[in-house]
KEDRENMI-152549 format. One record per residue (C-alpha): residue in three letters; x, y, z. Coordinates in steps of 0.1 Angstrom, whole numbers, padded with zeros to 4 digits, always signed. Example, Ala and Ser with C-alpha at 12.3 -4.5 7.8 and 13.67 -1.06 7.14 Angstrom:
<recs>
ala+0123-0045+0078 ser+0137-0011+0071 
</recs>
This chain:
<recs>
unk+1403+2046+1492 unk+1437+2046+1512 unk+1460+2080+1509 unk+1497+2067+1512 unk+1520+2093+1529 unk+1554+2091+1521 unk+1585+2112+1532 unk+1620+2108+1545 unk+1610+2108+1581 unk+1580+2095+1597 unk+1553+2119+1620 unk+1568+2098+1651 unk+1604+2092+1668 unk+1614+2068+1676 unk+1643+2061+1708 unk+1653+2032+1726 unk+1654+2038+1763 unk+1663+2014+1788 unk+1655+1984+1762 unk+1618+1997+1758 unk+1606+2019+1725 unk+1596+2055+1731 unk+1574+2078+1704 unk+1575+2111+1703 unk+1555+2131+1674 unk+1580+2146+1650 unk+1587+2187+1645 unk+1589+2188+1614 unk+1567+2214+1593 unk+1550+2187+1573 unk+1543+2168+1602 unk+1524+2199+1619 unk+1509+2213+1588 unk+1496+2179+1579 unk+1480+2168+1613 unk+1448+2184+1607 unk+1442+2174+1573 unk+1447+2134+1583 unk+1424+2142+1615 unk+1398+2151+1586 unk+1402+2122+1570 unk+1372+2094+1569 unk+1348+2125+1582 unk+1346+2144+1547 unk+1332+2141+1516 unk+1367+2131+1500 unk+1372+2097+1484 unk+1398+2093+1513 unk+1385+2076+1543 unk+1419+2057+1554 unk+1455+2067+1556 unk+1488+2053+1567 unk+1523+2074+1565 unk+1556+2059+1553 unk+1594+2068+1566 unk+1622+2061+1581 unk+1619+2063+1623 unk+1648+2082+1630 unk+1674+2055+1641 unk+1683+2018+1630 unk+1661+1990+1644 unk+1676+1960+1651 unk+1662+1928+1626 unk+1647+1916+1659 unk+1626+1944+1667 unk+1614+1952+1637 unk+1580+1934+1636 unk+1569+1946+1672 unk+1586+1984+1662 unk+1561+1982+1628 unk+1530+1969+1648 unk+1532+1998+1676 unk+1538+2025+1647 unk+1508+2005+1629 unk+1479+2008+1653 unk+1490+2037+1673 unk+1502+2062+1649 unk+1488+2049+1610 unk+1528+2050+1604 unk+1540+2021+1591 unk+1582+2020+1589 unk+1610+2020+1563 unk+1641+2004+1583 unk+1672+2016+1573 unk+1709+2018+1587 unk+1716+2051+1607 unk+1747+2046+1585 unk+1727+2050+1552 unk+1705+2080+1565 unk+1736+2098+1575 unk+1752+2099+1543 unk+1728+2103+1523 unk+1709+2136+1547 unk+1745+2147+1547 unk+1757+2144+1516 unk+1735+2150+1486 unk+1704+2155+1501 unk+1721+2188+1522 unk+1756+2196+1502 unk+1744+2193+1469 unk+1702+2195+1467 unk+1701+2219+1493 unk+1723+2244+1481 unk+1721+2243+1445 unk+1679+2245+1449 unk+1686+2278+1470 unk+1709+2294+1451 unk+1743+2286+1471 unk+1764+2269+1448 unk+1796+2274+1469 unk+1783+2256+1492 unk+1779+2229+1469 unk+1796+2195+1472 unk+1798+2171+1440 unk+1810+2139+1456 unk+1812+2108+1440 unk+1794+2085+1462 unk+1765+2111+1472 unk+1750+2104+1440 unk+1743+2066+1442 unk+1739+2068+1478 unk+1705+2088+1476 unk+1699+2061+1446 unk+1703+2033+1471 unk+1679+2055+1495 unk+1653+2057+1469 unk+1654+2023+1453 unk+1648+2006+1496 unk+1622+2032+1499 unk+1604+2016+1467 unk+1612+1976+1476 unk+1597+1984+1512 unk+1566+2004+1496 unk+1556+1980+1474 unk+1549+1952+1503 unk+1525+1977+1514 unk+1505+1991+1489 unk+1473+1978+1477 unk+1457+1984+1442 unk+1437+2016+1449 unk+1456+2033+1472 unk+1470+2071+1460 unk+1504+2074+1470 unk+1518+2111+1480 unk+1556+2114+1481 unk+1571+2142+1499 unk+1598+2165+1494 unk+1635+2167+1482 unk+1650+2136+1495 unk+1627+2112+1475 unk+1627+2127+1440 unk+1638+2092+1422 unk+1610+2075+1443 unk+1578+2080+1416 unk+1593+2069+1388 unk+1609+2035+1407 unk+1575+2034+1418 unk+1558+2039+1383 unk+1578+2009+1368 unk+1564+1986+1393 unk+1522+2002+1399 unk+1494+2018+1385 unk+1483+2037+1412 unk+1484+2075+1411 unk+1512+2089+1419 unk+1514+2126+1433 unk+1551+2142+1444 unk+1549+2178+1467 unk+1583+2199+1469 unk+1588+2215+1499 unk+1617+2237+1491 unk+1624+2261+1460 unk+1630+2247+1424 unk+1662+2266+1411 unk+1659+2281+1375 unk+1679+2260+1349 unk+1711+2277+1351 unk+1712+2265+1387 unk+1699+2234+1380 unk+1721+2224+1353 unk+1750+2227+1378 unk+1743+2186+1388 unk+1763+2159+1370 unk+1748+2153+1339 unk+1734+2119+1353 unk+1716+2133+1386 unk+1705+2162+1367 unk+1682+2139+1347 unk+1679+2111+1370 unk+1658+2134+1393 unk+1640+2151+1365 unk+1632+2121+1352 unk+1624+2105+1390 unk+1599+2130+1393 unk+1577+2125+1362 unk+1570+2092+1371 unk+1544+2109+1394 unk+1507+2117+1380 unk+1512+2152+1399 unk+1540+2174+1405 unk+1530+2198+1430 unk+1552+2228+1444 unk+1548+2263+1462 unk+1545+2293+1441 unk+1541+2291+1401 unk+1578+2303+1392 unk+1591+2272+1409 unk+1566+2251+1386 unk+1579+2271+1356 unk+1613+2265+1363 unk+1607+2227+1367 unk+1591+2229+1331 unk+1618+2250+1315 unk+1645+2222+1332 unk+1624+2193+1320 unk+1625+2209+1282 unk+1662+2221+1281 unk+1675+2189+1293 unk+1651+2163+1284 unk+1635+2180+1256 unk+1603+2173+1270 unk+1577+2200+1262 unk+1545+2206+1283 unk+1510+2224+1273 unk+1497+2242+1299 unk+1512+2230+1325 unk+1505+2193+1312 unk+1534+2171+1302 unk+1526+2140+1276 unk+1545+2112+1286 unk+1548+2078+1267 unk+1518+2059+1282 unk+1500+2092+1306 unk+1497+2128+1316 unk+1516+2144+1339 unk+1500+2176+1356 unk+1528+2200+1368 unk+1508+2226+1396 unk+1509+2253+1419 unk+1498+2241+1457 unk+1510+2269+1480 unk+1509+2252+1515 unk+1488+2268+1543 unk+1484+2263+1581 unk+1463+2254+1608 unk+1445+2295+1612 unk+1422+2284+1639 unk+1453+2268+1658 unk+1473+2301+1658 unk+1449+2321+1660 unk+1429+2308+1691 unk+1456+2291+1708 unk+1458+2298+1743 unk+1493+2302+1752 unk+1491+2307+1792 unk+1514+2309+1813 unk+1538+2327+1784 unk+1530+2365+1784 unk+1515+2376+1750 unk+1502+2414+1754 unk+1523+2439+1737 unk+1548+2463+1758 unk+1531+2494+1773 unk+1537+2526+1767 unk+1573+2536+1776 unk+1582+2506+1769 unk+1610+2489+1741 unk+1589+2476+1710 unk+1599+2441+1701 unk+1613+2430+1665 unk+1610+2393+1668 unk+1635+2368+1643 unk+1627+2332+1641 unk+1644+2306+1622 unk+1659+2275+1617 unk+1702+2279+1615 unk+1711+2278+1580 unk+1727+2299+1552 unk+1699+2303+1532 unk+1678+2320+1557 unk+1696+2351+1557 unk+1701+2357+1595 unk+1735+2375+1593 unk+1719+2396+1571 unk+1694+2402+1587 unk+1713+2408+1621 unk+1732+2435+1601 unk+1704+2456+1585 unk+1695+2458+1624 unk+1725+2473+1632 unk+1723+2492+1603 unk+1693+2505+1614 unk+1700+2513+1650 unk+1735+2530+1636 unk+1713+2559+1609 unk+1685+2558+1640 unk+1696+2568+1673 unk+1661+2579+1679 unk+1651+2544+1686 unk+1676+2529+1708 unk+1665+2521+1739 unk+1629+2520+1724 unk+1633+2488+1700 unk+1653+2454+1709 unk+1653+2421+1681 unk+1642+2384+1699 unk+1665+2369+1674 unk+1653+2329+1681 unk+1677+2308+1662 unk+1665+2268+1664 unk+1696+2244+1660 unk+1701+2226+1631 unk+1728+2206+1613 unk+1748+2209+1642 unk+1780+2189+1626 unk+1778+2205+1588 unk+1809+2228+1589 unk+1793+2255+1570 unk+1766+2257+1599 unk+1794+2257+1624 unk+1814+2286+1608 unk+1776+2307+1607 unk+1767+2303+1640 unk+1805+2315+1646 unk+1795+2344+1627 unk+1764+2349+1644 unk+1776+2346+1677 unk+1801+2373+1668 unk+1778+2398+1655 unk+1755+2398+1682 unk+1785+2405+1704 unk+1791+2434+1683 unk+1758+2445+1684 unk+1751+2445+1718 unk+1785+2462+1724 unk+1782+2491+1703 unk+1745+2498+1717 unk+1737+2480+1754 unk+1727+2509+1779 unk+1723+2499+1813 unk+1686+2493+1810 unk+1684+2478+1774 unk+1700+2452+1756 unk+1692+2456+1713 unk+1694+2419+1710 unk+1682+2392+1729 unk+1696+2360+1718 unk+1679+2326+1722 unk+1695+2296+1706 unk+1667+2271+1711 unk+1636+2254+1702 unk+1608+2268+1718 unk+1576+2251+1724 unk+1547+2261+1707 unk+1525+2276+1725 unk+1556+2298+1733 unk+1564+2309+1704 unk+1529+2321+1692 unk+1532+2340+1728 unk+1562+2354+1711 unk+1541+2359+1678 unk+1515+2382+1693 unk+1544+2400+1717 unk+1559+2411+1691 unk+1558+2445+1670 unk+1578+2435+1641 unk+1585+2402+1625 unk+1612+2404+1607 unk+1619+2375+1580 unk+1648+2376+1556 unk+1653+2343+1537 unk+1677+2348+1506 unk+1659+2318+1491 unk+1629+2297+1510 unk+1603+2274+1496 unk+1577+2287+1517 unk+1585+2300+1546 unk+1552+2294+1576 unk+1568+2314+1601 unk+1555+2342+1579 unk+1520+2327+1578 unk+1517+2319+1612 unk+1531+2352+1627 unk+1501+2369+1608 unk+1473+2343+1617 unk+1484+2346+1653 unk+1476+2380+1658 unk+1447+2379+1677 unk+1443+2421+1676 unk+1459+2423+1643 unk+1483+2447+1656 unk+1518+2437+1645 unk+1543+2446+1612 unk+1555+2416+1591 unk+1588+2426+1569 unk+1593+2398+1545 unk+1615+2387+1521 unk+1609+2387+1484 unk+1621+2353+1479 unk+1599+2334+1498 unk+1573+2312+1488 unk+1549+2330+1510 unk+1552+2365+1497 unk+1533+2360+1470 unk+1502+2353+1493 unk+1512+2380+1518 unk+1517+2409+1494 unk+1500+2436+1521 unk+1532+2432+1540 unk+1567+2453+1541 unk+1583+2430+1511 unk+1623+2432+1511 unk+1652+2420+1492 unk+1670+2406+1520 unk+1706+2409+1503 unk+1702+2450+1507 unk+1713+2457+1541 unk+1698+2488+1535 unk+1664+2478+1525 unk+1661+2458+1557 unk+1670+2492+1579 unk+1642+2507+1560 unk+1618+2482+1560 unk+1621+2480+1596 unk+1619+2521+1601 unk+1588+2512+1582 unk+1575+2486+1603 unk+1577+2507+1638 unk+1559+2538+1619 unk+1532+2520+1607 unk+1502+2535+1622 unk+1478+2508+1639 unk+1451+2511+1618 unk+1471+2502+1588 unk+1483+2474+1604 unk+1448+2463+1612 unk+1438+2465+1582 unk+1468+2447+1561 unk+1464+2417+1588 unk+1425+2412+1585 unk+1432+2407+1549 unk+1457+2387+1552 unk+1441+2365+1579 unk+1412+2363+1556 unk+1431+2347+1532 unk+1450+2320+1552 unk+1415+2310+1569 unk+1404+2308+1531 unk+1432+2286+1516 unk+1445+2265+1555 unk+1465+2233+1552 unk+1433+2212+1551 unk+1422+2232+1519 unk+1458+2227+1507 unk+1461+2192+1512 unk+1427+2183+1495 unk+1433+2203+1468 unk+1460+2183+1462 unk+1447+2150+1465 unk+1412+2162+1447 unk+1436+2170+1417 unk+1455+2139+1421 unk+1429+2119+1417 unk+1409+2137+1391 unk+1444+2140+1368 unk+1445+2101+1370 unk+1408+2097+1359 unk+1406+2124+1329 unk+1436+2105+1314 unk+1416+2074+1321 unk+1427+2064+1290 unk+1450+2035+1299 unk+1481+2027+1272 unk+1487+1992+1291 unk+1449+1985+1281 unk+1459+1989+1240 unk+1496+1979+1245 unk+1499+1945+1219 unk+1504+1915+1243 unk+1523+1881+1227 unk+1487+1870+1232 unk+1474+1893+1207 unk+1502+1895+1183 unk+1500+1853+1181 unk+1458+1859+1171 unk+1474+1887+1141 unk+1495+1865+1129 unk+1470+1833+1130 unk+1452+1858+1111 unk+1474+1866+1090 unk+1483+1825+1080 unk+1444+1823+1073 unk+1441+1854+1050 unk+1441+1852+1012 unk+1451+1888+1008 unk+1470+1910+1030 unk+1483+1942+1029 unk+1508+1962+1051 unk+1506+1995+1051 unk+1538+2009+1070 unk+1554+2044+1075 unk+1593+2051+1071 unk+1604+2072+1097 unk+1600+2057+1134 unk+1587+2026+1123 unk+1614+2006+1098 unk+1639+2031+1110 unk+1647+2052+1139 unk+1638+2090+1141 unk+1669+2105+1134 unk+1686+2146+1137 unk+1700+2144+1104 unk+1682+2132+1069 unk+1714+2110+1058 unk+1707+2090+1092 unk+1677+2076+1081 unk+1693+2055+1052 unk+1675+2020+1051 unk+1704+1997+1067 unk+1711+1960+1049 unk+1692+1944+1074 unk+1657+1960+1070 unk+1662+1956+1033 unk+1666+1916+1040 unk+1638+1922+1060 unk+1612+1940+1036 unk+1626+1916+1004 unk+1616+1881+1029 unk+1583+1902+1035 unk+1576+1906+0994 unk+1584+1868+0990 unk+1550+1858+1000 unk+1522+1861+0973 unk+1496+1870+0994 unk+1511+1900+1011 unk+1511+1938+0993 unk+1539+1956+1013 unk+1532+1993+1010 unk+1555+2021+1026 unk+1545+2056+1029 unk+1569+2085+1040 unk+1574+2122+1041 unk+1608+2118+1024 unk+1611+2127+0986 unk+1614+2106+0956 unk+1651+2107+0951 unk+1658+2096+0991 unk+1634+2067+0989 unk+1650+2057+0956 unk+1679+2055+0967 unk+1677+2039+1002 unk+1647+2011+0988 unk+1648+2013+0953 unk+1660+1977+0950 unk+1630+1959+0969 unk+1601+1954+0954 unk+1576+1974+0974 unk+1551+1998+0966 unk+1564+2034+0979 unk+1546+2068+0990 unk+1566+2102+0989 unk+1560+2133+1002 unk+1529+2126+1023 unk+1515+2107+0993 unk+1518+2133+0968 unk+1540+2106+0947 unk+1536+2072+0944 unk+1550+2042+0929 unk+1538+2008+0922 unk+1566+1978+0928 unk+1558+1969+0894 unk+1568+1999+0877 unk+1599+2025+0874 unk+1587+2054+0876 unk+1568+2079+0903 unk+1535+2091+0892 unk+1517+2118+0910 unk+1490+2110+0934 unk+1465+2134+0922 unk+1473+2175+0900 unk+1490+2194+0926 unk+1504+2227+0924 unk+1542+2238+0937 unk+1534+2279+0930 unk+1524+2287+0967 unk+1562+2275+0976 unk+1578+2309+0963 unk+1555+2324+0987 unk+1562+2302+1017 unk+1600+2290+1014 unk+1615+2323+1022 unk+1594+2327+1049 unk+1605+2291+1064 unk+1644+2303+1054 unk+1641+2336+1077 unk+1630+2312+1107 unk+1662+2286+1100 unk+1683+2320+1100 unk+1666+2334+1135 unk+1669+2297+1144 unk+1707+2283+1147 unk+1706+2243+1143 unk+1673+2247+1122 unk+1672+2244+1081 unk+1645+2241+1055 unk+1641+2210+1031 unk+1625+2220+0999 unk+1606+2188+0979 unk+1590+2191+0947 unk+1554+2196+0961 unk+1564+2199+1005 unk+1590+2219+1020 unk+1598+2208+1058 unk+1618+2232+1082 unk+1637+2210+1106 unk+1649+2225+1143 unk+1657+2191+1152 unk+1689+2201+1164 unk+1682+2235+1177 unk+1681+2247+1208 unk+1652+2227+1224 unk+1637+2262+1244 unk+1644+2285+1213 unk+1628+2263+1194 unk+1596+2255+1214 unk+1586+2294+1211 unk+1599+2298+1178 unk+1582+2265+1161 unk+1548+2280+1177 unk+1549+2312+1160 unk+1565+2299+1127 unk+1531+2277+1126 unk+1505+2310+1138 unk+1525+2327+1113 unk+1519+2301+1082 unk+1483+2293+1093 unk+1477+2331+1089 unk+1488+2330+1053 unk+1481+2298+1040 unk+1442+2293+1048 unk+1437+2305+1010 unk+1462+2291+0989 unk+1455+2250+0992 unk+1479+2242+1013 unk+1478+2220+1047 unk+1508+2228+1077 unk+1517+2196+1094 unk+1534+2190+1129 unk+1555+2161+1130 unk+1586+2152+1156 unk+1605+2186+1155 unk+1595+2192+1121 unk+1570+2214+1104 unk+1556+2206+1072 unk+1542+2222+1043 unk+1524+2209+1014 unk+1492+2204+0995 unk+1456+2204+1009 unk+1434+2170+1002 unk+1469+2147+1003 unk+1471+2126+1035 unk+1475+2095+1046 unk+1435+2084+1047 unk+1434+2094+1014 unk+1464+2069+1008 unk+1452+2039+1025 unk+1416+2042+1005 unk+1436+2044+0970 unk+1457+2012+0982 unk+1426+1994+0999 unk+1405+1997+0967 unk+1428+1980+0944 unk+1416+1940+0958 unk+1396+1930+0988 unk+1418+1925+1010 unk+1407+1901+1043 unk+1436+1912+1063 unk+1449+1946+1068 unk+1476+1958+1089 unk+1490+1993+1093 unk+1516+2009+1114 unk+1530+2045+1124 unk+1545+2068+1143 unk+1534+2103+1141 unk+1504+2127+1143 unk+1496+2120+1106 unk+1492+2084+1108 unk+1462+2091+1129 unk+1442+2098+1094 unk+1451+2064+1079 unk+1441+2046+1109 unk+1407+2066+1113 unk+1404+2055+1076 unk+1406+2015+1081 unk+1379+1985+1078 unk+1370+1975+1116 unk+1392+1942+1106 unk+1423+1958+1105 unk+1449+1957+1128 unk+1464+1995+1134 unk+1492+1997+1154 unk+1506+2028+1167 unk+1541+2029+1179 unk+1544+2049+1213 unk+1522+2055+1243 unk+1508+2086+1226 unk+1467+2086+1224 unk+1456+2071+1195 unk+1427+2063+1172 unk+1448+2032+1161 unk+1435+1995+1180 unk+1467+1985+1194 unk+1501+2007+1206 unk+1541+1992+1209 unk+1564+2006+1232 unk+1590+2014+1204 unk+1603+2009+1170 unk+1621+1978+1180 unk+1588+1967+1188 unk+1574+1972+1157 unk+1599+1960+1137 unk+1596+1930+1158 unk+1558+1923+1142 unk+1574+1929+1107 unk+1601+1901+1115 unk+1574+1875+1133 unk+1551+1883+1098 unk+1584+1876+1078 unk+1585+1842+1092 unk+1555+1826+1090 
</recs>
C-alpha cells in the first residue's frame, strides 16, 4: 500500500543554476517533523511499505524540463512534482492563502484582505493540484493532504476516487464567529473542501470542536461523536497533536556551537525564537521584557534575551511595518538598559542551522514563547526535548497548540504584558530541582507520543475509518443497468404494487408545511401511474388527513396519514383508522412540545388527530441540535408507559401511537393479493421498518446515501421520481 503525501510545497527545492537543476531539502516544519516517519516506512508493521510526496518545487519549470525535473525528484527524493507558474503560486501564497486564511484562522481580522480574485485563484490552485494528482494515483493508494493552502483539494478529489482520503491542519481552526468572517461562498467552499476527506485531523481538540460547530452553523451538518454522516460515507473529525523527532534533539551533537550553561557570575540567558509574523507575539513579548527589567533592577546585568527572529514574508507590508516595530523597540531596549559589559538584547535576524539552534536550546535558561494564536508551536517541544540536563524554564503561551501537552510549564496569556514580566521572574527563580523534575516529565511525554507515533496514528486511523464504513453506497447506488432489469420486471408482473412515501420522495423536503403541496406535474404523474390495471399505487405520509386531501384527493391512489394511523382506499371517500388508537396522552405531551417551540425561536408544534410533530426546521441549526436532544431524553422519560412511540425524522420530532409504523403498513397492503412485483421507496429513518418488512422480491429503494436495510439507494429525489416516470411509461 502507497501513502500519497500531498502539500503546497515539496520536501525538496528546487533552483536552476548555470542551466543545471540543484535540490536542496526543504525547511519547512512538515518536512522535518515528517522525515523520520517516511524513513520508517516499508520497515514496520504498518500497511505502508511505499510512499511518494506531491507539491509544487518552488519555482516554474519550463514545458521542456519538466520530464527530466519529475524523473530526478522521482528516484532521488520519492517526490514527484505539481508544475505550476511562479505567477500562480505568488498570488495565491500571497493573497488568500496569507491575507485572508492566515489571519482570520489566528484571530487577526485587521489584517484581513477580502479580494476579489484571491478567492478563485486558490480555486484554480486546488482544482491543478487535483488534475495533476489524478495521473498519479493508483487504486489503493491513501492519500494525506496537508495544511491550509489545500482545503478544496479532498473533495475535488472525492468526485473523481475512492481511495481514502485524510486532510491534517497545521495551523489553528478559528471559532465560528471568526470563521464566518469569509464570503459566504469561501466560507462553505472550504468547509465543504474538507469533508470530502475520510479524516480531518488537527492539533488540540478545541480546534476540532470549532470545525464541527462551523460545519453545523453553516452547513447544518451535525456530527456524533466526532463522526459526521455524509451522503454516501463517514467522516471522522480527530485530535492528532503533532510531535518531534525526541531522540534527534535530545542526542544531537551540536559541536563546534557552545551549549553549557553560563557560570556562575555570569548573565542567564532568555532565549526567543521565531518565525517574523504578527501572530507570534514578538513585540509583545519584547515588551513584557522590558517590562520586566523596568520593576527588576535586581536582574540587570545578570539576565540578557537571544531574541532569534527568522525572516519571513519579506514583501507583505504588514511584516515590513513589524519588523520596523521590532527594530525600534530593541533600540529602545538596549538604550534604556546597555551597561558597558552587558547588552539586555541580543538581536539575531536569521536562520540558524540546526544543530545551532539546539546549541542555543540547551544554552539557554529561559525560553520564552508568546504566540497570540499558533497551531502548534515545536519550538516549544523541541526546546524541552533538547535539554540534555533538564535544566532550563519554558514560559509558554496559552494559545498554543502545544500547551495543552506541556502543562508543567510557566503558561502565559501573551497579550498581558504583565503576565510575561512575571512569568519570566518566575522562570529565573525556579529552583533546579523543579525544573528537573517538570522537564523529565515532559520529555517523557514527547518520547511517548514523537512524530513517528503521530504520523501513524494518523494513517492507522485513516485507514481503519475507511474500512469500518466498508459499507460502500456506490455498491447499492441503482445503475441504468439495474433500473432497465426492475422495469423488465415490472412489464412481466401480473400484480404490482408501489408503495411510496410523500415527503422527500414525490416531493422535496421542505421548511414550511404549505411547501410541500403536490404540484400539477406529480399529480399527471401519479394519475398516468393508476392508468395501468396491474399497478396498486399506495402513498404513505406523516401529514394528516385534511393536507393529503387536499393536495391528492383527486387521484385515485390509496393514501396513508399520520404514520399509518389513517388510511384510505382509492376506492372509497372516507379515512378509516388503521387500528383503535387513543389521542388522551396528547394533553399530557403537547404542552410540553409548546414550552420547547417557546425556548426555541423558528420552532412550532403541529398537533394531528392521533401525532403531534414539533418542527425546528427553521431554527437556529446549533440551538436546535442541543435542544432537539433534550426535548427527545425528556419525552422518552415520560412516555415509556403511556403507548406512545417518539420518532426522529429530518428536523422534526414526532409523537404518536406505539404498534403504528410503516412495517405494519406494508404487511396490511401486501396481504390484500399476491403480488409478484413489489416496489417501495423512502426517505427517512422510518422507512427503514417497511423495507425490513418486504418479500426478498421486492425492489426497496432508499433515497440518499444514508445506510440502509433497503436493496438499492438514489442520489436524490429527482432520482426517484425519475423511476416513478420510467414505470409511468412503460
Amino acid at each position: 500500500m502507497r501513502l500519497l503525501i500531498v502539500s503546497n510545497r515539496l520536501p525538496v527545492v528546487l533552483k536552476k543554476e548555470q542551466g543545471k537543476f540543484q535540490f536542496e531539502k526543504g525547511a519547512g516544519g512538515l518536512v522535518s517533523g515528517l522525515s523520520d516517519f517516511l524513513a520508517s516506512i516499508g520497515k514496520s508493521e504498518s500497511d505502508v511499505n511505499e510512499y511518494i510526496w506531491m507539491g509544487w518545487p518552488g519555482t516554474t519549470i519550463d514545458k521542456t524540463d519538466e520530464d527530466a525535473v519529475k524523473s530526478s525528484l522521482e528516484q532521488k527524493y520519492h517526490a514527484s512534482p505539481v508544475f505550476l507558474s511562479q505567477k500562480l503560486m505568488d498570488k495565491v501564497y500571497l493573497g488568500f492563502c496569507n491575507k485572508t486564511i492566515w489571519p482570520i484562522f489566528h484571530y487577526f481580522s485587521n489584517f484581513t484582505s477580502f479580494e476579489t480574485d484571491f478567492w478563485s485563484e486558490y480555486t484554480r490552485m486546488n482544482e491543478i493540484f487535483c488534475e495533476e494528482l489524478l495521473k498519479e494515483i493508483k487504486p489503493d493508494d491513501i492519500i494525506w493532504v496537508h495544511d491550509y493552502h489545500l482545503m478544496l483539494l479532498p473533495a475535488l478529489l472525492r468526485e473523481k476516487v475512492n481511495n481514502p482520503i485524510g486532510f491534517f491542519l497545521h495551523i489553528p481552526f478559528p471559532s465560528y464567529e471568526m470563521y464566518r468572517l469569509f464570503s459566504r461562498e469561501s466560507r462553505s467552499g472550504i468547509l465543504e473542501g474538507l469533508l470530502g476527506a475520510d479524516l480531518i485531523g488537527f492539533h488540540t481538540h478545541d480546534y476540532s470542536q470549532y470545525f464541527l460547530q462551523s460545519v453545523l452553523r453553516i452547513l447544518g451538518i451535525e456530527n456524533h461523536m466526532g463522526y459526521i454522516e455524509m451522503p454516501n460515507r463517514m467522516v471522522k473529525v480527530g485530535t492528532f497533536p503533532m510531535g518531534i523527532e525526541f531522540e534527534k534533539f535530545n542526542e544531537m551533537d551540536v559541536s563546534p556551537f557552545p551549549s553549557a550553561k553560563a557560570a556562575e557570575g555570569q548573565p542567564k540567558m532568555i532565549l526567543s525564537v521565531d518565525r517574523l509574523d504578527y501572530s507570534k507575539g514578538i513585540i509583545n513579548r519584547l515588551q513584557g521584557f522590558d517590562l520586566f527589567l523596568k520593576r527588576h533592577p535586581e536582574w540587570r546585568g545578570k539576565v540578557f534575551m537571544n531574541m532569534i527572529v527568522v525572516p519571513s514574508r519579506t514583501g507583505v507590508p504588514s511584516y515590513q511595518k513589524i519588523k520596523r516595530t521590532l527594530d525600534e523597540l530593541v533600540g529602545n531596549v538596549n538604550g534604556n538598559y546597555s551597561q558597558d559589559d552587558w547588552t539586555p538584547v541580543v538581536y539575531q535576524y536569521t536562520s540558524l542551522p540546526h544543530n545551532e539552534l539546539i546549541a542555543k536550546y540547551r544554552k539557554s535558561d529561559v525560553a520564552l514563547l508568546t504566540p497570540l494564536r499558533d497551531g502548534m508551536n515545536l519550538v516549544a517541544k523541541e526546546y524541552v526535548a533538547s535539554l540534555q540536563d533538564r535544566r532550563g524554564v519554558l514560559v509558554l503561551s496559552e494559545f498554543t497548540g502545544a500547551a495543552k501537552e506541556l502543562s508543567e510549564t510557566i503558561i502565559i496569556n501573551p497579550n498581558s504584558i504583565d503576565e510575561i514580566a512575571t512569568g519570566i521572574l518566575e522562570a529565573l527563580d525556579m529552583p533546579e530541582r523543579e525544573q528537573i523534575r517538570r522537564n523529565k516529565i515532559m520529555q517523557k511525554r514527547l518520547k511517548r507520543y514523537d512524530v513517528t507515533k503521530w504520523a501513524h496514528d494518523f494513517v492507522d486511523n485513516l485507514i481503519n475509518i475507511s474500512k469500518s464504513t466498508g459499507y460502500s453506497a456506490n455498491e447499492k447506488l441503482l445503475t441504468p443497468d439495474t433500473q432497465d432489469k426492475l422495469l423488465k420486471h415490472y412489464n412481466e408482473a401480473k400484480n404490482c404494487i408501489i408503495i411510496v412515501n410523500y415527503d422527500g420522495t414525490l416531493v422535496p423536503i421542505s421548511k414550511y408545511p404549505g411547501q410541500a403541496k403536490a404540484s400539477d406535474e406529480l399529480l399527471r404523474l401519479l394519475t398516468r401511474l393508476h392508468e395501468n390495471d396491474k399497478s396498486e399505487l399506495v402513498i404513505i405520509s406523516s401529514r394528516g388527513r385534511e393536507d393529503l386531501d387536499n393536495w391528492l384527493g383527486g387521484v385515485p391512489v390509496n393514501l396513508t396519514a399520520e404514520h399509518g394511523s389513517w388510511i384510505k382506499n382509492k376506492t372509497e371517500d372516507d379515512w378509516h383508522l388503521f387500528k383503535p388508537l387513543s389521542a388522551g396522552w396528547k394533553h399530557d405531551i403537547l404542552p410540553i412540545l409548546e414550552m420547547y417551540a417557546d425556548r426555541l425561536p423558528g420552532s412550532f408544534v403541529e398537533e394531528r388527530e392521533y401525532s403531534i410533530a414539533w418542527n425546528y426546521k427553521k431554527a437556529d441549526i446549533e440551538q436546535s441540535s442541543v435542544l432537539s436532544k433534550e426535548i427527545s431524553e425528556h419525552l422518552m422519560s415520560i412516555t415509556g408507559n403511556v403507548g406512545v412511540q417518539v420518532l426522529h425524522g429530518n428536523k422534526v420530532i414526532e409523537i404518536s401511537n406505539s404498534g403504528v409504523n410503516k412495517g405494519e403498513l406494508a404487511m396490511h397492503w401486501l396481504s390484500r393479493k399476491n403480488y409478484d412485483f413489489v416496489l417501495a421507496i423512502g426517505a427517512g429513518w422510518s422507512d427503514e421498518l417497511l423495507f425490513q418488512t418486504l418479500p426478498d422480491h421486492a425492489w426497496s429503494v432508499k433515497v440518499g446515501f444514508n445506510q440502509t436495510a433497503a436493496r438499492y439507494l438514489v442520489k436524490n429525489q429527482r432520482d426517484a421520481m425519475g423511476i416513478l416516470e420510467a414505470l409511468a411509461d412503460q
